[in-house]
C-alpha positions in Angstrom: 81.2 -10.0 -15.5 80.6 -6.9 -13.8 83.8 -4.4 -13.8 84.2 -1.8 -11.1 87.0 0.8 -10.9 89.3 1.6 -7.6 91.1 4.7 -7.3 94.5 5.2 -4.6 97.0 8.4 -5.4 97.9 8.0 -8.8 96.8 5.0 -9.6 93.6 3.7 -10.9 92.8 0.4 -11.4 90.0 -1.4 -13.3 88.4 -5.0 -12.2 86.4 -7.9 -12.9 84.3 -7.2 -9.5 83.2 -11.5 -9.8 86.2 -12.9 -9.5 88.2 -10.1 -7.1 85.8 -9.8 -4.5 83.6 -12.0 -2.4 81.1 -9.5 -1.4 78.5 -8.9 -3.6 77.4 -5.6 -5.4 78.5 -3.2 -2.5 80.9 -0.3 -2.2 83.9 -1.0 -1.9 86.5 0.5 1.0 90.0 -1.2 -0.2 91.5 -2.3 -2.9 90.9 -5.3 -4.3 94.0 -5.9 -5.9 97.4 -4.1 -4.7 98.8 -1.5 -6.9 102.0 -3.5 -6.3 100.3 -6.1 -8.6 101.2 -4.4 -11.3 104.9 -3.9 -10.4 106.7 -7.1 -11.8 109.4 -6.6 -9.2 106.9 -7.0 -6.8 106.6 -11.0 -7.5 110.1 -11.2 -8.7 110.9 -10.8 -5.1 107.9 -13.0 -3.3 110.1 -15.6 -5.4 106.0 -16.2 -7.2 107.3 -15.6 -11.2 106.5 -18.8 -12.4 107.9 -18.2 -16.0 108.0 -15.2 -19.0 106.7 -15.0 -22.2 108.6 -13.6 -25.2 108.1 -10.2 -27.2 109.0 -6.5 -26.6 106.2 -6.8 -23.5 108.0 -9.3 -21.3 104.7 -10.7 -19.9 105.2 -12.3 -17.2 103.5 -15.8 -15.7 102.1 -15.6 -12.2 101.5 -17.8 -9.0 98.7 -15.8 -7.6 97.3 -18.8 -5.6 94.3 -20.0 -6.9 95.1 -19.3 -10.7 98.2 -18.4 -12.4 98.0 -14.9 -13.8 99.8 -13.0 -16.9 101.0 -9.5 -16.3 101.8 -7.9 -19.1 103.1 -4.1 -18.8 102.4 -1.6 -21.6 105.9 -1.0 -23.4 106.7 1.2 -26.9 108.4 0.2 -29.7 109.9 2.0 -32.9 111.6 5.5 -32.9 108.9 6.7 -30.0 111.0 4.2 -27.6 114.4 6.3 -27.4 112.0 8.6 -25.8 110.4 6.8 -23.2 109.6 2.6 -23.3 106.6 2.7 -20.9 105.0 6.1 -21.0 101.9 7.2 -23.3 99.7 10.4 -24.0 97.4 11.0 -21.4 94.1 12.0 -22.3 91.7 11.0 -20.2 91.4 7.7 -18.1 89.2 5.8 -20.3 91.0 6.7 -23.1 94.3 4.7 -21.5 95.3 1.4 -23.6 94.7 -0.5 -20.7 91.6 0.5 -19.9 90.1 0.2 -23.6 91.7 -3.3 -23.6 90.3 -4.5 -20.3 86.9 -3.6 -21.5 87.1 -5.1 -24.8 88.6 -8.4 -23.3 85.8 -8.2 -20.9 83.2 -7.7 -23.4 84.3 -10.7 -25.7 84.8 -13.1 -22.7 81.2 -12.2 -22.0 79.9 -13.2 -25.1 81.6 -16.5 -24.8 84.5 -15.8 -27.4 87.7 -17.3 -26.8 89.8 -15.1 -24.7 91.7 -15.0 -21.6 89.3 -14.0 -18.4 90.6 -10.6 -18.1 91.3 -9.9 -14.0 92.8 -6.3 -13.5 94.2 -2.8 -15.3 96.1 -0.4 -13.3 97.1 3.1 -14.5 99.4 5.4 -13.4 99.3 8.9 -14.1 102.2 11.2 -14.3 100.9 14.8 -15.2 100.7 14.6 -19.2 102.0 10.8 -19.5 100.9 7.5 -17.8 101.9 3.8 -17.6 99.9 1.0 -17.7 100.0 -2.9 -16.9 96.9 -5.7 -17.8 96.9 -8.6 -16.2 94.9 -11.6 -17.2 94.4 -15.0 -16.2 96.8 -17.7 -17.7 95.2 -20.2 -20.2 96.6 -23.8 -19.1 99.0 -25.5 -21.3 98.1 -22.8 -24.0 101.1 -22.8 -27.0 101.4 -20.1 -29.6 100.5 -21.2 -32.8 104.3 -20.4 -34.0 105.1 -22.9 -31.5 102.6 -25.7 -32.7 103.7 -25.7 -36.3 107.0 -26.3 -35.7 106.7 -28.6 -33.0 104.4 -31.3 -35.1 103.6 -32.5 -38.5 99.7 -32.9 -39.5 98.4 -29.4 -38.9 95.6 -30.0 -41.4 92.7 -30.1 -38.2 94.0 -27.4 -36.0 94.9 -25.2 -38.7 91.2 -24.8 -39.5 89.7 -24.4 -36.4 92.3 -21.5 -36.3 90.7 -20.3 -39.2 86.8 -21.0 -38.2 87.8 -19.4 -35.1 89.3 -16.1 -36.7 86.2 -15.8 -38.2 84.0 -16.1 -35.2 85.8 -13.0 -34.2 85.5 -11.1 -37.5 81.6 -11.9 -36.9 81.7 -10.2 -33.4 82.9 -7.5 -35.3 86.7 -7.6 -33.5 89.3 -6.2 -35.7 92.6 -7.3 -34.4 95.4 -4.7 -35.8 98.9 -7.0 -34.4 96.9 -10.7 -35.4 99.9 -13.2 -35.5 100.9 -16.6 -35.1 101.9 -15.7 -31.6 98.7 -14.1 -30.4 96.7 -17.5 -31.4 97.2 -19.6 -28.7 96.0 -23.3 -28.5 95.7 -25.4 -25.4 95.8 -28.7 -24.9 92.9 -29.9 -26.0 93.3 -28.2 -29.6 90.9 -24.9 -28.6 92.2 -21.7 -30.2 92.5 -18.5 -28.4 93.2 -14.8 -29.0 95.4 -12.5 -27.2 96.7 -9.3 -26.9 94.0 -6.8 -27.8 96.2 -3.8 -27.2 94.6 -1.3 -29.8 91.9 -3.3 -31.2 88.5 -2.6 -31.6 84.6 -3.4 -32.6 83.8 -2.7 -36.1 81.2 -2.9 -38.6 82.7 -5.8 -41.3 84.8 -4.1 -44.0 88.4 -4.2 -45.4 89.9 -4.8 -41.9 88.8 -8.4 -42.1 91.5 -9.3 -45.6 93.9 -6.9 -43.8 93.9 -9.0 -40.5 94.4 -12.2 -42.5 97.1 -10.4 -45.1 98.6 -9.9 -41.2 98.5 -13.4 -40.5 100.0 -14.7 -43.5 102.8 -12.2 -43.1 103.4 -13.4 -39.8 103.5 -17.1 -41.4 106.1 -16.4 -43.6 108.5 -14.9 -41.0 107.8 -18.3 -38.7 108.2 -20.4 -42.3 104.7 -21.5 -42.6 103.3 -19.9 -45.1 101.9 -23.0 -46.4 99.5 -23.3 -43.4 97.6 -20.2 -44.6 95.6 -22.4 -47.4 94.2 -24.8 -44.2 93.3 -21.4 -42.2 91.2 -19.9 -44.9 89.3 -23.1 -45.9 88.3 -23.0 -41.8 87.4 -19.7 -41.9 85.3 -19.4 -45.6 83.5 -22.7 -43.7 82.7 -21.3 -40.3 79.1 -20.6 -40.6 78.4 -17.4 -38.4 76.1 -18.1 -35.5 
């Protein structure tokens, strides 16, 4: 995957060069993705909003053609909010949550770990503050785990490949700080994915790993499933790293 990054006024935007643009390694002289991609209005009103996902985000799902795409803008939560919902710290482009989560996405999809194929960050600067949006492309018939558990009954099987899979990611060294039964996805064929790596980052193993499960089982409780947290660690104490 190689990512190149696009600059127009204030906004810069980061892509997966492979999948955006049909030339090969040359420079590029537009955009290959609007700025207006970014802007949910902008599909709300080409009538192309094919759905929305829940949580303080409002991600939204795509028809951009070929795939369906997730757009997710960057919103605040806690006391921060009553200040501004969508504005952060600028200090320095690289330093932007979207463009530290575009690269890490990236970097995992690259090493085969399952994650969404990440497609485009855009950031707009506004002197000392910016806003951000990430979009990704949409997994196909993907549920969040909170969904599965209370949709059916034997969760034995899937419930440890969500923990074999957790634990291919602690071996990549990915500590996920907001790891949840929503932010597991499975699909329809029972493969497990992780989302939203808004803050997360590569570590060397340490106490992160128990925190990111304590996190999980946390998130268990509050969907009523805390009994599926016995399944999950008896995938992931199995999972042989590779």
């Amino acid at each position: 995957m190689r990512l190149a990054t696009f600059r127009t006024g204030k906004v810069s935007i980061l892509y997966d060069a492979d999948s955006l643009c049909d030339a090969g390694p040359v420079p590029q002289t537009a955009a290959p993705i609007a700025p207006q991609a970014f802007d949910p209005d902008h599909w709300w009103q080409k009538g192309r909003v094919v759905g929305e996902a829940p949580g303080r985000g409002a991600s939204l799902f795509l028809d951009a053609g070929r795939d369906q795409w997730v757009l997710r803008p960057y919103r605040r939560g806690g006391l921060i909010a009553r200040i501004s919902t969508s504005r952060y710290l600028w200090t320095g482009l690289e330093r932007t949550r979207a463009f530290r989560e575009l690269r890490l996405t990236a970097e995992l999809y690259s090493r085969g770990l399952p994650v969404p194929r990440p497609v485009a960050a855009a950031v707009t600067r506004h002197g000392i503050t910016y806003e951000a949006a990430l979009i990704t492309v949409r997994l196909p018939g993907a549920r969040a785990l909170a969904a599965r558990l209370s949709g059916e009954a034997n969760h034995e099987p899937l419930l440890e490949t969500v923990g074999a899979t957790v634990r291919r990611f602690h071996d990549a060294g990915l500590d996920h700080v907001d790891l949840n039964a929503r932010n597991l996805l499975v699909d329809e064929h029972d493969r497990v994915w992780l989302i939203d790596l808004d803050r997360c980052r590569l570590r060397a193993p340490g106490a992160w790993q128990a925190a990111n499960l304590e996190r999980l089982q946390r998130s268990l409780v509050k969907f009523d499933a805390a009994a599926a947290m016995a399944a999950i660690r008896r995938g992931y104490e199995a999972s042989i790293s590779s």
